[in-house]
C-alpha positions as CSV (number, residue, x, y, z in Angstrom):
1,X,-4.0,21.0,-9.5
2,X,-6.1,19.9,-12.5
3,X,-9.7,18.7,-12.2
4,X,-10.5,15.0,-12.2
5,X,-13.2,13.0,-12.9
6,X,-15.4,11.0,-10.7
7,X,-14.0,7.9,-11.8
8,X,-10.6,9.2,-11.2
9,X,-11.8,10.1,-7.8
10,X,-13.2,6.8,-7.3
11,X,-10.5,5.3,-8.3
12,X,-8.5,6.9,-6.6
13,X,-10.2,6.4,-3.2
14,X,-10.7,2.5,-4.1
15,X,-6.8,1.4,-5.0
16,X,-6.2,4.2,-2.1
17,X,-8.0,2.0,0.8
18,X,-6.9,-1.3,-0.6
19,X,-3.6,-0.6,-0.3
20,X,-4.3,1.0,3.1
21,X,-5.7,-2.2,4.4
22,X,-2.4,-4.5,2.9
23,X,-0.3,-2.5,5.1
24,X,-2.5,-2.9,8.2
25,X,-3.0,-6.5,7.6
26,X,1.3,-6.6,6.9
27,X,1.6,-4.7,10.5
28,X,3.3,-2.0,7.9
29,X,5.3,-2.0,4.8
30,X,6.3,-0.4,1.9
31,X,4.4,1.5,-0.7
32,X,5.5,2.5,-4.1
33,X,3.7,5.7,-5.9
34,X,4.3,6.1,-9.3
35,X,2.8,9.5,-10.3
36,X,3.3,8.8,-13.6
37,X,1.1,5.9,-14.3
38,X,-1.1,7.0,-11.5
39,X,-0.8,3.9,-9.1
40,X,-0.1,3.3,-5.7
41,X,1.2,-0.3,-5.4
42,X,2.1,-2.4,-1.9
43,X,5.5,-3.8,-2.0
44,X,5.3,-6.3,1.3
45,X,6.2,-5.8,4.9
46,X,8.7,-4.3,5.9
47,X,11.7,-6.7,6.7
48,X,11.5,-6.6,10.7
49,X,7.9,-8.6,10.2
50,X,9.3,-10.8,7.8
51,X,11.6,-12.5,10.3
52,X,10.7,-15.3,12.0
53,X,11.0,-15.0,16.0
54,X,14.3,-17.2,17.1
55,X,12.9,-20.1,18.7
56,X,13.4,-20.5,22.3
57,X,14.0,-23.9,24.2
């Protein structure tokens, strides 16, 4: 493991707990690293929350 800056660090920690808080706000989800560019993005909730409950007379 290399050494990383502190702006990589914070960085890292920021886009870290932001996508941390999408996922609790979505009840969960799915999350795509790309190691390669060096992001972490949210991709939504996962498709059990995204249905809408059947409606019931």
């Amino acid at each position: 493991m290399r050494e990383r800056s502190l702006g990589e660090w914070q960085r890292a920690i920021l886009v870290g707990f932001e996508v941390w808080r999408q996922v609790l706000s979505a009840g969960g989800g799915k999350i795509l690293v790309d190691q390669d560019a060096k992001s972490l993005t949210f991709l939504g909730p996962p498709k059990s929350a995204r249905r809408k409950p059947a409606h019931k007379p």
